[in-house]
Every structure is written in C-alpha cells, then in structure tokens.
N, C-alpha and C positions, 0 to 999 in steps of 0.2 A: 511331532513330525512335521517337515515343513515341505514343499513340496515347489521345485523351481523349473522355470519355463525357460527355453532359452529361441528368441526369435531371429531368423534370419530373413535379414531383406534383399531383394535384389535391384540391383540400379540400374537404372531405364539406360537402355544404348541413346548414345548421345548422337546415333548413325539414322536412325529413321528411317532403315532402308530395307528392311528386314532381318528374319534370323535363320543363324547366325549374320554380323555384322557381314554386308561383303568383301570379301579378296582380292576379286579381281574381275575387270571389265573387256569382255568380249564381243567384236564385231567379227560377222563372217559376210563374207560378197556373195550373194545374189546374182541372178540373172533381173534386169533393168526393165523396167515399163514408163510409157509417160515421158514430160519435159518437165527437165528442172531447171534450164537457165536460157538465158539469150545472149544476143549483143547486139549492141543497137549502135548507132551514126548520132551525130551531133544532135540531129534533132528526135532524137529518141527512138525512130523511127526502126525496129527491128530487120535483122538484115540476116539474121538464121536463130533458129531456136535449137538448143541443147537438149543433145536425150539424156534418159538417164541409162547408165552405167557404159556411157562412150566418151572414149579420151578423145580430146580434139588438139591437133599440136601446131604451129607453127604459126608463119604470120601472114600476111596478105595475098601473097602468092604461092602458098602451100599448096602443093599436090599431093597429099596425102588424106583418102578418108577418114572420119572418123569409126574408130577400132573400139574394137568390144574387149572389156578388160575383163578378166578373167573369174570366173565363179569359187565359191568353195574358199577363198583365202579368208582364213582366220587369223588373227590379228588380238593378241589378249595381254592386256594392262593391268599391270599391279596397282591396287586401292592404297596407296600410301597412307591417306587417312582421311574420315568422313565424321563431318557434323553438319547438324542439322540438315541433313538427304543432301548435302552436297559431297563430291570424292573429289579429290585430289588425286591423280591418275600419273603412274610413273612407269619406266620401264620394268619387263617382267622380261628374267632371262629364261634359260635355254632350260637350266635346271628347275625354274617354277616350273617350265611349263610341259618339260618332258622331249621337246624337239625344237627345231632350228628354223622347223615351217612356219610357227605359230607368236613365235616369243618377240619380241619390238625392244632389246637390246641391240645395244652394236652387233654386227656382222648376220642378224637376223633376216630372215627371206621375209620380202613380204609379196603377198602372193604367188603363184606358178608361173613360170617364164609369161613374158608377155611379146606375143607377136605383134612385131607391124608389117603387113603385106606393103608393098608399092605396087599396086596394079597398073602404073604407066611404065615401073621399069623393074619387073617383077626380081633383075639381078639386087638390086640397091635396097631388098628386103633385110629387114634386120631381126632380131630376136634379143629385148631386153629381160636380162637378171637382175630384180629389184631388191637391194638388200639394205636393212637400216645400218646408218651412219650415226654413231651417237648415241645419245638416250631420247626417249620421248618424254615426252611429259602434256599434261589436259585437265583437265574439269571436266565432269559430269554430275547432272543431278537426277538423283532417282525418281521423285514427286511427277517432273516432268517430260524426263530422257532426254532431256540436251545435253548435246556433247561436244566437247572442242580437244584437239587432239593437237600435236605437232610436234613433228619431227626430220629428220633429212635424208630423204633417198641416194644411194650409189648406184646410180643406174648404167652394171655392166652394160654396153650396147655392142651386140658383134651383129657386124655384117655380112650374112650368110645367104643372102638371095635365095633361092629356093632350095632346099636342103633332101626335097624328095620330088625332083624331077620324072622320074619312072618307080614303077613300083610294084612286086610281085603279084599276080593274081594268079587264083585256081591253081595254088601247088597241090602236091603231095601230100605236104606235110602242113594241116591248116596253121600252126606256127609262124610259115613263111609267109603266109598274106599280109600284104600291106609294106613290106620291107624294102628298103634302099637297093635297087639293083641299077646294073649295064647293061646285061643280056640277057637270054632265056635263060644260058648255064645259071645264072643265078641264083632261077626257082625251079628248082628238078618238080619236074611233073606239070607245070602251069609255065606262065609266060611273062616276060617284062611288059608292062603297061605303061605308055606312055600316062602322064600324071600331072602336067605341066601346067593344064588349066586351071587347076586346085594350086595356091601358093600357098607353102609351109614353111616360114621363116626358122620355126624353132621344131627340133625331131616333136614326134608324136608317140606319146604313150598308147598307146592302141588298145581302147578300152573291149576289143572281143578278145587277143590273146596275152594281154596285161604283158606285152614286150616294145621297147622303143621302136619307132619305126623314123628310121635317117641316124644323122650323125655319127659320133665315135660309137656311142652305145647303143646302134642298130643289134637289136635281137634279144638285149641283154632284159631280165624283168624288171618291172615299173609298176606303179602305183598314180594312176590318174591322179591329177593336182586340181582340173577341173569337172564337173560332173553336168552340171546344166547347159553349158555355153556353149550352143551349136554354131558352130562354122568348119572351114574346110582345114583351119590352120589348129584346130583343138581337135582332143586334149592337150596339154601341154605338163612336163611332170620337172620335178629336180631332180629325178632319177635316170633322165635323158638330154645330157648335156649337149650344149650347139656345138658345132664346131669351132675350134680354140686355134686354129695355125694364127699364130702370130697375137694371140691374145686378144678382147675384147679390143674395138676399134676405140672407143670412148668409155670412161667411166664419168658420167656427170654428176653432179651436187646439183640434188634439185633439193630447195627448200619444200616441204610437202606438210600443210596446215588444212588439214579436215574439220567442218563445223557442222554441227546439224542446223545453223540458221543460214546466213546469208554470206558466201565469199566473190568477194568484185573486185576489178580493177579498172582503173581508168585509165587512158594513154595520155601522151605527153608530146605536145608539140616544141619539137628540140634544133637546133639552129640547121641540125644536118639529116633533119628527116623529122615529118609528122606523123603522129599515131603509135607513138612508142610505148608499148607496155614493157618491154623487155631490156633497157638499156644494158651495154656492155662496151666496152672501149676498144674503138677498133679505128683503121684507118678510114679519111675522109673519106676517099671516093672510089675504094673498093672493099669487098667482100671480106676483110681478114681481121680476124681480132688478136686480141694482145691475149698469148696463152705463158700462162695459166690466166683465164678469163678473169677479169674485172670489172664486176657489176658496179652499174652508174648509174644516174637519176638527171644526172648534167654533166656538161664537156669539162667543165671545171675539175670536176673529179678524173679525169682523164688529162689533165695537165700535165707536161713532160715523159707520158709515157712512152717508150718506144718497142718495136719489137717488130712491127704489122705488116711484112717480117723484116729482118735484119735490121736498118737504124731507121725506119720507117716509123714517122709520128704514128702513136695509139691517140689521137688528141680528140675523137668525135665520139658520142655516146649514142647509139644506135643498136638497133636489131638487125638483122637480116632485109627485109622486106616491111614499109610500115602494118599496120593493121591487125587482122586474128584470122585464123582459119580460110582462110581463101579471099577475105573481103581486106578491100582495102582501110577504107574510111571508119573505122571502129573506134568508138568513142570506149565503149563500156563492154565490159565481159562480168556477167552474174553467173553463178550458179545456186541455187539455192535449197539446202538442203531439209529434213526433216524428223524432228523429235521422236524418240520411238515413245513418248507418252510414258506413265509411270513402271516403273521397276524394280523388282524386291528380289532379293538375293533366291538363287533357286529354278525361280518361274522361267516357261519358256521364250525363246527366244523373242521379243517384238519389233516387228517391220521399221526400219529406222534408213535414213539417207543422210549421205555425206556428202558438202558443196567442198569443190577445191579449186581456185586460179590461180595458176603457177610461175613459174618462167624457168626453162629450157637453154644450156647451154649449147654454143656451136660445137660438132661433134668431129670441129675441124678437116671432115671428109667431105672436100671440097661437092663430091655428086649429090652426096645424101644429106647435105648441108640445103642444098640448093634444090632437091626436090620437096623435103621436108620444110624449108626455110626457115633454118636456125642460124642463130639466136632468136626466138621467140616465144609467147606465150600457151602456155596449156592448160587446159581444163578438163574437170571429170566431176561426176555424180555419182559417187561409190554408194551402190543400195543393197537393204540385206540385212543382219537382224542382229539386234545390240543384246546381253544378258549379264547378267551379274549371276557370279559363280561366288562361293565360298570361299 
C-alpha cells in the first residue's frame, strides 16, 4: 500500500499591498487645516500663504476670495495593476462604483456643486458643476501613500448671483423654513425674511428638512453633498440644480493634476505683459481672447490667429491681469501636498493632501471675467483621507 501526498502552494501577491490584492483607490475631501503652499515675488520674498482646502482663482487684480471647496466628495480609482506596492490608477466608472457622485469616468461629478460668492458684487455670484472629462489615470504607492492623479475638469459655470435672496422663516409647516420666497403669501403661517447678507450662489440642501432651498428644485427632497463645511452658501447637493435659463454661462477645460508632493508654477515674462502663468491668445491691447481659447506659452504660438473678435489679430499670449490671486508681481505659486503614509487594502481611511496649480479659462462674461480676472491661474489643497478598498 503506498500512500501519496499531494502539496499545494501559494504564490506570494506580486501587489505588497495587502489582502486581498487592492481594487481600487479612494480619496474623500475633508474640511482643511493649516498651510500648504505660497507665492512668493522674484525675490523669494512671500506675498500670501495658501490654506488648505481653499481655491484661489485668478490673477493680480482678482477680486475674488479664496473659497472653501466642498467636503464629503469621494473620488474612487480603479487599481489597473500593482507590483511591488506600487498601482497604476485608472478610471472607475459609474457601474464600478454604483453612482455618478463617486466614479472619475467621463461625465462623472466630482464633488457637490461648488460655490463662488462675489462679495463686492454679490449679483456676478456663480455656482460651478464639476464633472470629469475623459479618463483619469495616476500612480500611487502603498509602503508610502504618495499619489499622483490627473485628469480634466468641465467646469459647468452658471451665473446665478444670489439664488436665495429672501427666505421663509417660522411657517406653519416646518418644511417651509428656509425656502425661496417673494412675500409672506409664500410661507403660510411665518414670514419672508430678507436673506441677502448670506450669499448663496448654488440652491441649498437644507440639511434640517433634507429639501432644496432656491432654484428649480426649491422643496423638492435632497441628500446633503456636504457634511463638514460650514459657511452660509453650504450644503450644497446634485439633487438641487442652479438655475439653467439659458444654460450654464461657461463650461471650461481645466486641466486638474493632484500630487501628494509638490505642484508649482512659475510665470513668464512675455513681450505683452509680465507675470504670466496662464497664457492664452488674445488681442494686444484689450481684454478679448480668441474663442474657442488657445493656450500659449509665447506670442509665437498665436501667430495668425484672428477672431479677438471679428478680424481682430489673436497675436499676444497673455492672461487677464499679470500675477496670482490679488498680487501683482508673482514669480512662483507652490502648493504642496501630503503622503497619507502606508496603506493596505481594507484599513481605514489615512489623513492625506492633495497640491494642485492650474490655469483657468476666460468665461468670456465680460463682468465675471473682470472681477474674477480670467484667464488666470488657480490653486487648491484638497485634504481628507486616501484608502484602498478591494
């Protein structure tokens, strides 16, 4: 009688990232603490320090503050493939991920609406729907949480100046609090409230009766988009659309490249203006770019274009305004982000920051062009918490 073994082995994951191998790579936005970037003048010399989780948009003469970007957006990447703790990071659609709020395929949301107030002219308030264009694609490594991500925003931009003007208090019906009205008839039992000091670019999910308050879908139910981010223009949901008469004012193509190490740019002294992060082909000596916008780097690349408008040379490569964020003289825009340290498929979320410097097209709305100052450069510090899932 002979008596046989039979041995089975198993082969070590070529992934090092834990087990099972990972799926897919998850960041969700936080509410922001701390600085993560500057800019500084020729001579190094800083001239404003960046928070984190505040976008700063435009260029020298920007009147716009820096806004607080929205909480709670989750954003989850398919693991293409992983060796030796590093991933390869590609788009996750609608059907990986179960919805349209989460997934980084084309046509995907990323984040809740995002408000920008104008508090010097609180009508030229906008409210952007951020949705991917394209695929993404990134790197990340498990051992140490760096991550590099990229991909290209459609940033619907409607302009909606303040969308909740007056607004129910002390009805009858606690439902009606908080909602778009004209007059008392509006709130049986309670009164219209003036509301004007509070600017709301984009309706609000009313996180006590989980119904829109403004826009088309004033009353209709909603599901908060943000949870943390206290201001007067939050929550903010995709269950409470802006107002649409005549469609979104602009839809721009922002290239949008997130790193957890360091993202900078330098400006460029160009025959028709110095300080240029942002170049785009416009005419010489006014305000107008060549649309559909044509990014440049030199006037060269603007050779023979015309449009600016009708047979008007496009022949100068400029921004708006030189500079960043209110200051003229800007040499350099950093933002620099950080590793959420090791991560193994499973575990909870860890503390991670994302650095981004961008550049911003004109949204060819001559008023909101000119208090914003676009064409010009943008920045953000997306913080909040990276995980690898199955």
């Amino acid at each position: 009688m002979t008596t046989s073994t039979v041995t089975t082995t198993t082969s070590p994951s070529l992934c090092g990232c834990g087990t099972p191998d990972p799926g897919f790579f998850s960041f969700k936005t936080g509410v922001g603490t701390g600085t993560c970037g500057q800019i500084v003048n020729d001579s190094g010399a800083s001239l404003l320090s960046l928070e984190g989780n505040l976008l700063y948009i435009g260029g020298g003469a920007a009147g716009v503050p820096p806004n607080l970007n929205p909480d709670n957006g989750l954003s989850v990447f398919k693991v293409a493939s992983c060796t030796s703790k590093t991933l390869q990071l590609a788009s996750a659609t609608g059907a990986d991920t179960g919805s349209n709020l989460d997934c980084t395929s084309d046509g995907c949301f990323f984040g809740a609406p995002l408000p920008i107030p104008m508090p010097a002219n609180p009508s030229l308030s906008i409210c952007v729907i951020n949705t991917i264009s394209g695929s993404a694609s990134g790197t990340a490594r498990c051992d140490t949480g760096a991550a590099n991500v990229d991909f290209q925003l459609a940033s619907a931009t409607y302009l909606t100046g303040d969308v909740l003007l007056r607004r129910c208090t002390a009805t009858t019906d606690p439902n009606n609090v908080g909602r778009n009205c004209s007059t008392d008839a509006d709130c049986p039992g309670g009164t219209c409230a003036d509301d004007s000091a509070a600017i709301q670019p984009c309706p609000i999910c009313n996180p006590t009766t989980l119904l829109c308050n403004g826009g088309p879908k004033d009353g209709q139910a909603c599901t908060p988009g943000t949870i943390a981010t206290i201001s007067d223009a939050f929550p903010t949901s995709h269950d409470c659309d802006p107002p649409a008469a005549g469609g979104p004012l602009a839809i721009l193509p922002i290239p949008f490249a997130l790193t957890t190490g360091t993202s900078s740019a330098t400006s460029a002294d160009l025959p028709g203006q110095p300080f240029v992060f942002c170049g785009f082909c416009a005419a010489r000596f006014a305000p107008t770019w060549k649309q559909p916008v044509v990014p440049c780097t030199s006037d060269a690349q603007c050779a023979g274009l015309r449009g600016c408008p009708g047979n008007t040379a496009c022949s100068t490569c400029k921004q708006h305004n030189p500079g960043a964020f209110g200051e003229g003289p800007v040499r350099t825009i950093t933002e620099t982000g950080a590793p959420a340290g090791p991560l193994a498929t499973g575990q909870s979320p860890a503390p991670v920051s994302f650095g981004s410097v961008f550049c911003i097209p004109p949204t060819f709305n001559t008023a909101v062009d000119l208090v914003a100052d676009l064409p010009g450069p943008g920045a953000t510090c997306l913080q909040g918490g990276a995980q690898l899932l199955p």
